[in-house]
mmJSON file of the N, C-alpha and C atoms, coordinates in Angstrom:
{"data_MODEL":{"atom_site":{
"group_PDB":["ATOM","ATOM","ATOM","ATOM","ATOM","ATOM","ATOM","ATOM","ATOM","ATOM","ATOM","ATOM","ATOM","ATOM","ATOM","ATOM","ATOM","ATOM","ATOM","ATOM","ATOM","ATOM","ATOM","ATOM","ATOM","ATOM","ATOM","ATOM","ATOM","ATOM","ATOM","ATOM","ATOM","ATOM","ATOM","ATOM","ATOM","ATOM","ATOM","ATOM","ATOM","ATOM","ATOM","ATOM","ATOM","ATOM","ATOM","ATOM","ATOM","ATOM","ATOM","ATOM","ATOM","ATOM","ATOM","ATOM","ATOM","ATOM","ATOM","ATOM","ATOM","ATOM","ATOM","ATOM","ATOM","ATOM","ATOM","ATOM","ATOM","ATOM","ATOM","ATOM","ATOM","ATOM","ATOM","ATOM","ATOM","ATOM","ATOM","ATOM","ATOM","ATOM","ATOM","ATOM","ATOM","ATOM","ATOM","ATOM","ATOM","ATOM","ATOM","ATOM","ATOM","ATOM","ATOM","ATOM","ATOM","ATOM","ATOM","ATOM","ATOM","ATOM","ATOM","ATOM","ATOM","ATOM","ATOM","ATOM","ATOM","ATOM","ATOM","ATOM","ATOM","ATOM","ATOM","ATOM","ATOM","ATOM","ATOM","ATOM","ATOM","ATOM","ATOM","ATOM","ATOM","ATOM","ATOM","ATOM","ATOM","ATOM","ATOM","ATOM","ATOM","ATOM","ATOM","ATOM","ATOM","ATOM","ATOM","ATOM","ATOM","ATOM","ATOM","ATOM","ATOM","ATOM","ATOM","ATOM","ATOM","ATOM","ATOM","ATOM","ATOM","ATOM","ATOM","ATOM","ATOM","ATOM","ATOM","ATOM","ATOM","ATOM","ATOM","ATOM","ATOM","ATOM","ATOM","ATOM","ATOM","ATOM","ATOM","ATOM","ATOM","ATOM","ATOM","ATOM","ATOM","ATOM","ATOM","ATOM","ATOM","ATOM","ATOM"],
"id":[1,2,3,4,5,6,7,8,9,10,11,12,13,14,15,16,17,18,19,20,21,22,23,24,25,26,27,28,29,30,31,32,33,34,35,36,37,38,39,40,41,42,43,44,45,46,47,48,49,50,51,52,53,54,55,56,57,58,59,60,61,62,63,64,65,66,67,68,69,70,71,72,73,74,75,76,77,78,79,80,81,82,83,84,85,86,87,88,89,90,91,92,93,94,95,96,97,98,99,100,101,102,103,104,105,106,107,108,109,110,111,112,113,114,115,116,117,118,119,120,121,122,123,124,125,126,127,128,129,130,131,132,133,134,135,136,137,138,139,140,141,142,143,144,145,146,147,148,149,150,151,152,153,154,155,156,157,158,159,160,161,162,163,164,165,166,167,168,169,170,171,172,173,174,175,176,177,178,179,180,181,182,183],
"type_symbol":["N","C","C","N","C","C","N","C","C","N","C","C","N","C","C","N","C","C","N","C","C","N","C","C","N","C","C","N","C","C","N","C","C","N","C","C","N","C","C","N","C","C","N","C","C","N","C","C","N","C","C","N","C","C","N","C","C","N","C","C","N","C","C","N","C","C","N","C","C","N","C","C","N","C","C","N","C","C","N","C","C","N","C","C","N","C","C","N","C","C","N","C","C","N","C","C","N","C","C","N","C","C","N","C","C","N","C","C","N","C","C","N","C","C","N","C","C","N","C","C","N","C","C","N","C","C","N","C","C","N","C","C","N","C","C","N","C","C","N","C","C","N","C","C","N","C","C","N","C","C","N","C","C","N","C","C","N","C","C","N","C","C","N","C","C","N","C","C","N","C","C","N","C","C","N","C","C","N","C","C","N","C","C"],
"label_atom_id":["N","CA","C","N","CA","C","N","CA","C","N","CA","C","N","CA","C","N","CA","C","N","CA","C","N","CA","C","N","CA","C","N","CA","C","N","CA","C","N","CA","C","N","CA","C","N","CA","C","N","CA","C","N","CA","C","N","CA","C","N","CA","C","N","CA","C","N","CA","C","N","CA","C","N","CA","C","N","CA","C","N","CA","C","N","CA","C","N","CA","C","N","CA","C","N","CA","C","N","CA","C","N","CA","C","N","CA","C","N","CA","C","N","CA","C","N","CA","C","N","CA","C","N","CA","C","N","CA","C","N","CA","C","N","CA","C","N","CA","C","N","CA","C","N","CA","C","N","CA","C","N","CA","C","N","CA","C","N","CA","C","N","CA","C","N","CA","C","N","CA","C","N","CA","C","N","CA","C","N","CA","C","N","CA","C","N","CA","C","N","CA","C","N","CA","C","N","CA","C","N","CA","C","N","CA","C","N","CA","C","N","CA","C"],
"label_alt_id":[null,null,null,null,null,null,null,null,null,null,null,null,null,null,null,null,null,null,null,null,null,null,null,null,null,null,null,null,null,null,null,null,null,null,null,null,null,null,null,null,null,null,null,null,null,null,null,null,null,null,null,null,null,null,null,null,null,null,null,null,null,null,null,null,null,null,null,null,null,null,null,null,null,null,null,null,null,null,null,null,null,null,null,null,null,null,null,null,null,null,null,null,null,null,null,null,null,null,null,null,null,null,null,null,null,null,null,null,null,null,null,null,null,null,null,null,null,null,null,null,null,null,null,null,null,null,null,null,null,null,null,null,null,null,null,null,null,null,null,null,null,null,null,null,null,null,null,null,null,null,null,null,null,null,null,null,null,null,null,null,null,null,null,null,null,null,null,null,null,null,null,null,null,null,null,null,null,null,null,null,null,null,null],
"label_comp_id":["UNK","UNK","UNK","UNK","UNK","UNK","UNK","UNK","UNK","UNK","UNK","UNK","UNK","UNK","UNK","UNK","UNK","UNK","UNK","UNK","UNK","UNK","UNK","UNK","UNK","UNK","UNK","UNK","UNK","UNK","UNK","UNK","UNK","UNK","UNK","UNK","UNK","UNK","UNK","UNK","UNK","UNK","UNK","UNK","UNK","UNK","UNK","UNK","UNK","UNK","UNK","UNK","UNK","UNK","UNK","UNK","UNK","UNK","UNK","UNK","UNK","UNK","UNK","UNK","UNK","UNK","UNK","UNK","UNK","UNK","UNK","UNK","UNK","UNK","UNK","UNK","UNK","UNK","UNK","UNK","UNK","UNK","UNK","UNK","UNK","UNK","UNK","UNK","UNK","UNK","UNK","UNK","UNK","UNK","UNK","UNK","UNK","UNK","UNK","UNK","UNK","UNK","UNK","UNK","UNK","UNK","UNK","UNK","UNK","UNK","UNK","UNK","UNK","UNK","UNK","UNK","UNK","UNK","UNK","UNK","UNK","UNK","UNK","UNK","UNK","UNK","UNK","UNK","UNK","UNK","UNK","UNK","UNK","UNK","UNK","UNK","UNK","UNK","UNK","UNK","UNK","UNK","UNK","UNK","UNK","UNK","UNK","UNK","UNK","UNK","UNK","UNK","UNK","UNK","UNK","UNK","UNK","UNK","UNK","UNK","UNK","UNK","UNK","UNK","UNK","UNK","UNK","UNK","UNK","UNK","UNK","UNK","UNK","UNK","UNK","UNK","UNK","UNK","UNK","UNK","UNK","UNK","UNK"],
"label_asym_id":["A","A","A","A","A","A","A","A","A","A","A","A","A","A","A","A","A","A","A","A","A","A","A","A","A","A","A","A","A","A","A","A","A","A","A","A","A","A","A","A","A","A","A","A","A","A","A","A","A","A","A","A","A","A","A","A","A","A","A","A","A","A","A","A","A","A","A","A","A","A","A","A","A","A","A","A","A","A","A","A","A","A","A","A","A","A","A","A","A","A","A","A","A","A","A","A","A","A","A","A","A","A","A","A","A","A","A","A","A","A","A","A","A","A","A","A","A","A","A","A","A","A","A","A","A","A","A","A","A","A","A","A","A","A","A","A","A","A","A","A","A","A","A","A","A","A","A","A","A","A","A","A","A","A","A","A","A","A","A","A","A","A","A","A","A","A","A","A","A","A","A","A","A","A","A","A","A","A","A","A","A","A","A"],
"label_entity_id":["1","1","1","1","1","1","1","1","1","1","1","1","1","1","1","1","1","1","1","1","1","1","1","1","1","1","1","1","1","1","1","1","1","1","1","1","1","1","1","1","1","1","1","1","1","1","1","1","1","1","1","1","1","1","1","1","1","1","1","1","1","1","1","1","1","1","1","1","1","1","1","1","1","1","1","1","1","1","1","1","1","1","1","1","1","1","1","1","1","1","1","1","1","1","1","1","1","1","1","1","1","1","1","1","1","1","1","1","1","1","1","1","1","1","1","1","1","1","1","1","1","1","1","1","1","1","1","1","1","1","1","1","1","1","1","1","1","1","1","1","1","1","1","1","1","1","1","1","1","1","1","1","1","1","1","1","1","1","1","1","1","1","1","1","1","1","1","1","1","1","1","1","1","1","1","1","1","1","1","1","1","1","1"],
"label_seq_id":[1,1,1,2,2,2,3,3,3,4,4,4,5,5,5,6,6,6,7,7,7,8,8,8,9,9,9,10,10,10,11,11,11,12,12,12,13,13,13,14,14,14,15,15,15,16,16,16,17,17,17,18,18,18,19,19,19,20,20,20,21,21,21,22,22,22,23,23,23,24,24,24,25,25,25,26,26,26,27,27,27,28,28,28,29,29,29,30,30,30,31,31,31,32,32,32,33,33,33,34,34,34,35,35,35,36,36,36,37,37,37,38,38,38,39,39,39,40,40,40,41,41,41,42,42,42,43,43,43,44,44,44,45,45,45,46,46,46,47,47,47,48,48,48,49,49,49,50,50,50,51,51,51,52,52,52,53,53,53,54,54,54,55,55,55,56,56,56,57,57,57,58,58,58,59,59,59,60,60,60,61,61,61],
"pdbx_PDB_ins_code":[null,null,null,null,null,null,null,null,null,null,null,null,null,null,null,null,null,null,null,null,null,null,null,null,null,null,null,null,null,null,null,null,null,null,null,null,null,null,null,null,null,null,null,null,null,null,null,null,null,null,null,null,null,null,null,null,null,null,null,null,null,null,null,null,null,null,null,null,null,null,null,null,null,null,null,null,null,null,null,null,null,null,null,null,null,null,null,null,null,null,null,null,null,null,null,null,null,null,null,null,null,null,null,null,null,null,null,null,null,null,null,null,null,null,null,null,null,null,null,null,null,null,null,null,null,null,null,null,null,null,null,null,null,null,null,null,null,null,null,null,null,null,null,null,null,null,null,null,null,null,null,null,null,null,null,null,null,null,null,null,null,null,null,null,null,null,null,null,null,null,null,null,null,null,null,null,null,null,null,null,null,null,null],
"Cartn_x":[38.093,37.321,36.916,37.675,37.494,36.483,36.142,34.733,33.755,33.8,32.654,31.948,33.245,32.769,32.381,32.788,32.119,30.95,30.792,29.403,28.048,28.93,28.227,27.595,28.789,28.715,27.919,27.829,26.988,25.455,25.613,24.122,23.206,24.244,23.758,23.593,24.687,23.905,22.906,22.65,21.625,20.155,20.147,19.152,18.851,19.605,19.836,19.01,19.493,18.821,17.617,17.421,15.992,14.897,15.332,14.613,14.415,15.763,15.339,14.229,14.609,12.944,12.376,11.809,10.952,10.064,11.109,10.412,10.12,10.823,10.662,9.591,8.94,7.707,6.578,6.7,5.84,5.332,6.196,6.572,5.921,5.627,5.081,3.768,3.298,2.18,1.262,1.958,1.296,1.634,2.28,1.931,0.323,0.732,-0.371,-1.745,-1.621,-2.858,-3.939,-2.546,-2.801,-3.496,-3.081,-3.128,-4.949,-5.144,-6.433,-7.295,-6.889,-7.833,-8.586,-7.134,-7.503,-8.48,-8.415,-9.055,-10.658,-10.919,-12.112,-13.12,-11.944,-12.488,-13.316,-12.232,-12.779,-14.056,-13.815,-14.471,-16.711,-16.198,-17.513,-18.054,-16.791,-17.553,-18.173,-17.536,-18.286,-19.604,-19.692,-20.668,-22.473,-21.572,-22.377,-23.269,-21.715,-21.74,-23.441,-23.14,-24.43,-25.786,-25.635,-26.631,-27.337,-26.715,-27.411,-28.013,-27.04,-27.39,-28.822,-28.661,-30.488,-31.014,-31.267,-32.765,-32.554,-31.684,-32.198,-32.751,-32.511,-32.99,-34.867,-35.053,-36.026,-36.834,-36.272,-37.172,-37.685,-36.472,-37.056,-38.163,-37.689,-38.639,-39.897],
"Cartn_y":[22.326,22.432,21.041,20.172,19.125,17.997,18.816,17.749,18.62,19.833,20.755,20.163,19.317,18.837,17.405,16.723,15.283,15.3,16.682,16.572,17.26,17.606,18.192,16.671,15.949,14.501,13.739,13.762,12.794,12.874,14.511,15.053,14.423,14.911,14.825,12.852,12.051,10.993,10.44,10.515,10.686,11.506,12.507,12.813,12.051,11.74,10.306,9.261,8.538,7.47,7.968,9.073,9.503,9.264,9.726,10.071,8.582,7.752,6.348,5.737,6.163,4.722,5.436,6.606,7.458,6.42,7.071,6.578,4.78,3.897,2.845,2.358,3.321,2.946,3.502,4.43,4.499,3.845,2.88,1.789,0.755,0.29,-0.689,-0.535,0.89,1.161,0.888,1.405,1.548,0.01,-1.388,-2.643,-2.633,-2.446,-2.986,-2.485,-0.858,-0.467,-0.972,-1.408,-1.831,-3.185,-3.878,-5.581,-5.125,-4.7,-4.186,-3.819,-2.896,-2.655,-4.238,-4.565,-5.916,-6.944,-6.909,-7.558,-7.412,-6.266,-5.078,-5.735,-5.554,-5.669,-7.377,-8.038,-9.615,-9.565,-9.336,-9.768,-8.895,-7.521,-7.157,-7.813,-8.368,-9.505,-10.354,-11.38,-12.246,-12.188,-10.947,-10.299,-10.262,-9.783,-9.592,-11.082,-12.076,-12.718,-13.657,-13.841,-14.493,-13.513,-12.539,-11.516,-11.811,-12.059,-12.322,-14.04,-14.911,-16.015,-15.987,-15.576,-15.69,-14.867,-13.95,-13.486,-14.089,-15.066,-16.021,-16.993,-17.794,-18.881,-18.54,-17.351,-16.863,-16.753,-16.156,-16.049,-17.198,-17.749,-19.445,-20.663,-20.407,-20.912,-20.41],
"Cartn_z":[12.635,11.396,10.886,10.982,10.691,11.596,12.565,13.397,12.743,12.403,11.701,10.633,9.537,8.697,8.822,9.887,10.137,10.536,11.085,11.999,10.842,9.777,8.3,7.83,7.643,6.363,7.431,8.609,9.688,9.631,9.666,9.652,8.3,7.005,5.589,5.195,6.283,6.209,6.954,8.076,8.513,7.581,7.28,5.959,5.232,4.159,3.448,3.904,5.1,5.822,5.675,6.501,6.671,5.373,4.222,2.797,2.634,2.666,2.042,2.94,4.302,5.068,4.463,4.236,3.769,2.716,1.695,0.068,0.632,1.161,1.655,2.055,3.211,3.657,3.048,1.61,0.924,-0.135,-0.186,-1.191,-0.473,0.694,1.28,1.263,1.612,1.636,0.322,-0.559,-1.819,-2.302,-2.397,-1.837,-1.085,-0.101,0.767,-0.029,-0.411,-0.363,-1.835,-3.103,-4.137,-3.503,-2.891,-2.731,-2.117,-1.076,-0.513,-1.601,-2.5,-3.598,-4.562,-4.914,-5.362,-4.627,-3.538,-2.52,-2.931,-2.78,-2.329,-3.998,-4.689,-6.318,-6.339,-6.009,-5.984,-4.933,-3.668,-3.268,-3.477,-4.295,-4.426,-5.985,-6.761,-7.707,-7.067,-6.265,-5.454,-5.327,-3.859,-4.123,-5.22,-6.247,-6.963,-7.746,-8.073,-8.015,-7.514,-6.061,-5.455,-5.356,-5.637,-5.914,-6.786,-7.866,-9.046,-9.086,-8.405,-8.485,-7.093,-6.579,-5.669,-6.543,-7.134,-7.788,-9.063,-9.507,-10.606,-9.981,-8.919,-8.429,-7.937,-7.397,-6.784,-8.446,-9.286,-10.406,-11.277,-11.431,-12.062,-10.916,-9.955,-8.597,-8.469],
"occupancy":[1.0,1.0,1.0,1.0,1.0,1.0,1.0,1.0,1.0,1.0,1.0,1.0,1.0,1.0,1.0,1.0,1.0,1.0,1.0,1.0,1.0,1.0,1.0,1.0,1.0,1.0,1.0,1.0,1.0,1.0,1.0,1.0,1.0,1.0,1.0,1.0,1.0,1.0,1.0,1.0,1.0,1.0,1.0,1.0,1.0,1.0,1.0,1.0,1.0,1.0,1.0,1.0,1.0,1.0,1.0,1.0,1.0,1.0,1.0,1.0,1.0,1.0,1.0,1.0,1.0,1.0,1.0,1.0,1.0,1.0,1.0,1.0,1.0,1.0,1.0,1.0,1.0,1.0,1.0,1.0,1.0,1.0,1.0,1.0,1.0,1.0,1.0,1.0,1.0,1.0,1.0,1.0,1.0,1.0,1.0,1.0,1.0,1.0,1.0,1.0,1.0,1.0,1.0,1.0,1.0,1.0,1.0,1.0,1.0,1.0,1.0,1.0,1.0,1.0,1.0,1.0,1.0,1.0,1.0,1.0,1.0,1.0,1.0,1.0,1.0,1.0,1.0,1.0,1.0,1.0,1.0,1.0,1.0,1.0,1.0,1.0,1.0,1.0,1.0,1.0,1.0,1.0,1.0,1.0,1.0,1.0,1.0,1.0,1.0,1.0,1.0,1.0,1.0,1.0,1.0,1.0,1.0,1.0,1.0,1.0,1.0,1.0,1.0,1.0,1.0,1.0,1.0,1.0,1.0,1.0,1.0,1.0,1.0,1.0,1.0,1.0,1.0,1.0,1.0,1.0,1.0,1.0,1.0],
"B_iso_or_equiv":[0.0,0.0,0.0,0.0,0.0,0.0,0.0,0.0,0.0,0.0,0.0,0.0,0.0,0.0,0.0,0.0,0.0,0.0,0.0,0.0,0.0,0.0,0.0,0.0,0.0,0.0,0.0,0.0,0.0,0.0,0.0,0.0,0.0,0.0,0.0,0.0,0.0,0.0,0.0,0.0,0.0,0.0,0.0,0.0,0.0,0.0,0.0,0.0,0.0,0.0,0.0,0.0,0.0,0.0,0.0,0.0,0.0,0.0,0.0,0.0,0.0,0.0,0.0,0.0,0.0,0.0,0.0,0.0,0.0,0.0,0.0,0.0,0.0,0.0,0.0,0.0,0.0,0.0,0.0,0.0,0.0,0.0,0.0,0.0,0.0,0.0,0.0,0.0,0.0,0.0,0.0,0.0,0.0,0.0,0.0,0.0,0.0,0.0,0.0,0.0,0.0,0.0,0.0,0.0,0.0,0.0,0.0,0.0,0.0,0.0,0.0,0.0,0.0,0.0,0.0,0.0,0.0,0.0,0.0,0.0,0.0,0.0,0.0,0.0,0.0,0.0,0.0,0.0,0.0,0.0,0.0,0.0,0.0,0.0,0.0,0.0,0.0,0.0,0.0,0.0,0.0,0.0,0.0,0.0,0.0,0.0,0.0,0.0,0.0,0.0,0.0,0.0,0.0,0.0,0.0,0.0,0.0,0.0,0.0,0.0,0.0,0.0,0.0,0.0,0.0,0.0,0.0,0.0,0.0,0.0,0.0,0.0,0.0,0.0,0.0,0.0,0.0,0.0,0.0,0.0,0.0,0.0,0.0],
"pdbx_formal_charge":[null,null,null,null,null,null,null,null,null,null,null,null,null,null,null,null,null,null,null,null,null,null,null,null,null,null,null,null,null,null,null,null,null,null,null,null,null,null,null,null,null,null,null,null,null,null,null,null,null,null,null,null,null,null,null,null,null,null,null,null,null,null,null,null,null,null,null,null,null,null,null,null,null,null,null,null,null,null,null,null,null,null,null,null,null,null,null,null,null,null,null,null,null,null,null,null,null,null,null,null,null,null,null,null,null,null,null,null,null,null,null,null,null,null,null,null,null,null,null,null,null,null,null,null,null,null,null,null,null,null,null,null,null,null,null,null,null,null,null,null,null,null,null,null,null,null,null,null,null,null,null,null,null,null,null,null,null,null,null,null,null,null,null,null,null,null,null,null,null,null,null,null,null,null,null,null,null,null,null,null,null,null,null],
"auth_seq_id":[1,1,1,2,2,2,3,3,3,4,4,4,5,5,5,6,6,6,7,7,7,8,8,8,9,9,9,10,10,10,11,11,11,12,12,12,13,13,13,14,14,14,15,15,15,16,16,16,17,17,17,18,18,18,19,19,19,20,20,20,21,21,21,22,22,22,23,23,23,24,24,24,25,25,25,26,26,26,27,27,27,28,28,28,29,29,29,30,30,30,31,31,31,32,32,32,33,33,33,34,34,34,35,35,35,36,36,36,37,37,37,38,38,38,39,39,39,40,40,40,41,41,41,42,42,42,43,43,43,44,44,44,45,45,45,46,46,46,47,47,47,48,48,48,49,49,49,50,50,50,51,51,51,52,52,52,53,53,53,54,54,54,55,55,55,56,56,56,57,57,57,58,58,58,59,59,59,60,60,60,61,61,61],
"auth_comp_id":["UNK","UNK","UNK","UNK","UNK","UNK","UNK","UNK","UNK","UNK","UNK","UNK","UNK","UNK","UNK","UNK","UNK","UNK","UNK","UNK","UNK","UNK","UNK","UNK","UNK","UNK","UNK","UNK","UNK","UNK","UNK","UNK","UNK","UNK","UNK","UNK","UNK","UNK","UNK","UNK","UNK","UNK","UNK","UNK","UNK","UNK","UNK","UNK","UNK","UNK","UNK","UNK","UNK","UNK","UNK","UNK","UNK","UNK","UNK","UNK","UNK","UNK","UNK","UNK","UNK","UNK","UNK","UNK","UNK","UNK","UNK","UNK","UNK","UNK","UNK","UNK","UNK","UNK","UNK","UNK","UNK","UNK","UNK","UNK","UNK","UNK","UNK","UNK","UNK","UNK","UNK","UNK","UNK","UNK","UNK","UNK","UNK","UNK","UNK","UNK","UNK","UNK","UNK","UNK","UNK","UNK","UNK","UNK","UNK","UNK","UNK","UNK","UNK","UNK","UNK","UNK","UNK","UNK","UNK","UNK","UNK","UNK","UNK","UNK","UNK","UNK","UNK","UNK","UNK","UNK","UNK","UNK","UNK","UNK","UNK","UNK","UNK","UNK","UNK","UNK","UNK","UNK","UNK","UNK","UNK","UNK","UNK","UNK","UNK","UNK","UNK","UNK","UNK","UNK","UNK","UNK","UNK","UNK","UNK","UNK","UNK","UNK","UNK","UNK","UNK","UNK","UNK","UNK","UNK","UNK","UNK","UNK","UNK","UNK","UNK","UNK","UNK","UNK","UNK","UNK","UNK","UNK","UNK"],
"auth_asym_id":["A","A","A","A","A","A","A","A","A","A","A","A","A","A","A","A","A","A","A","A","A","A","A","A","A","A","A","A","A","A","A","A","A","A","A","A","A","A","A","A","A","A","A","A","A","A","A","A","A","A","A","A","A","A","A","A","A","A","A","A","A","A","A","A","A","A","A","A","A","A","A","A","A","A","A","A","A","A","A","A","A","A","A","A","A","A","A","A","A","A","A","A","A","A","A","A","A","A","A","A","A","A","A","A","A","A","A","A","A","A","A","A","A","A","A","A","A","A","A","A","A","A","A","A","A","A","A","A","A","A","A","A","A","A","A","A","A","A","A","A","A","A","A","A","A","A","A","A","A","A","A","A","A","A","A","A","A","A","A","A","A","A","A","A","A","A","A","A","A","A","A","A","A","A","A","A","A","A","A","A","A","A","A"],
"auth_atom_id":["N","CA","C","N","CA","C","N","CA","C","N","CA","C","N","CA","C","N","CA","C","N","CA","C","N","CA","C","N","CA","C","N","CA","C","N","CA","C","N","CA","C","N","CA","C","N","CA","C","N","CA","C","N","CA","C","N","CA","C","N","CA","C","N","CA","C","N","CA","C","N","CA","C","N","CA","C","N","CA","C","N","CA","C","N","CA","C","N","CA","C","N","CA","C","N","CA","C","N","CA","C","N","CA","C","N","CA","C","N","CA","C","N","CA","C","N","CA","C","N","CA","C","N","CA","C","N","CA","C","N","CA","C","N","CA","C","N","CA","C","N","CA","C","N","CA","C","N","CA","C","N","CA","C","N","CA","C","N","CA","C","N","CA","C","N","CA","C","N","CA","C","N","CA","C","N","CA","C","N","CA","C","N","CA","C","N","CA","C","N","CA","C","N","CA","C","N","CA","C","N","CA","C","N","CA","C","N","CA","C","N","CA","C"],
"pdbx_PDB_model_num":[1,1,1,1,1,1,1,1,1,1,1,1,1,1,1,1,1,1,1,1,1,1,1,1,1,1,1,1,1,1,1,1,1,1,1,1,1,1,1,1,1,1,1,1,1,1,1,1,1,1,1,1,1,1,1,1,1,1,1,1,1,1,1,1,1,1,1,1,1,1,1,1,1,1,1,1,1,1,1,1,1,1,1,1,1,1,1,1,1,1,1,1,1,1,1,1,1,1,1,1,1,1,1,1,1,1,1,1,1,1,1,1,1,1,1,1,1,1,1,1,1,1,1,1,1,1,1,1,1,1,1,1,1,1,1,1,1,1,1,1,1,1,1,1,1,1,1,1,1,1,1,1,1,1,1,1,1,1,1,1,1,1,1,1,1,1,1,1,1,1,1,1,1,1,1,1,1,1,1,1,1,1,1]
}}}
């Protein structure tokens, strides 16, 4: 009875493990995917940025 229940508490830590990489690597992701957004944001100011600066240059020219 008593390997019944090691092989219970083995299983249930193993689960455990499992859930934590889990939430873990969703936590990285959502890192990464925030940092990318940020990215995306700057760089379509930029963007816009020189957009605007050629059709001012083109208009005062």
């Amino acid at each position: 009875m008593a390997t019944n229940e090691q092989r219970l508490s083995s299983l249930e830590q193993k689960i455990e493990n499992e859930q934590e990489w889990r939430r873990d690597m969703v936590a990285r992701f959502d890192k990464r995917f925030d940092r990318l957004e940020s990215n995306q944001r700057w760089l379509f100011g930029l963007l816009i940025t020189i957009l605007v600066a050629i059709i001012a240059s083109n208009w005062i020219g």
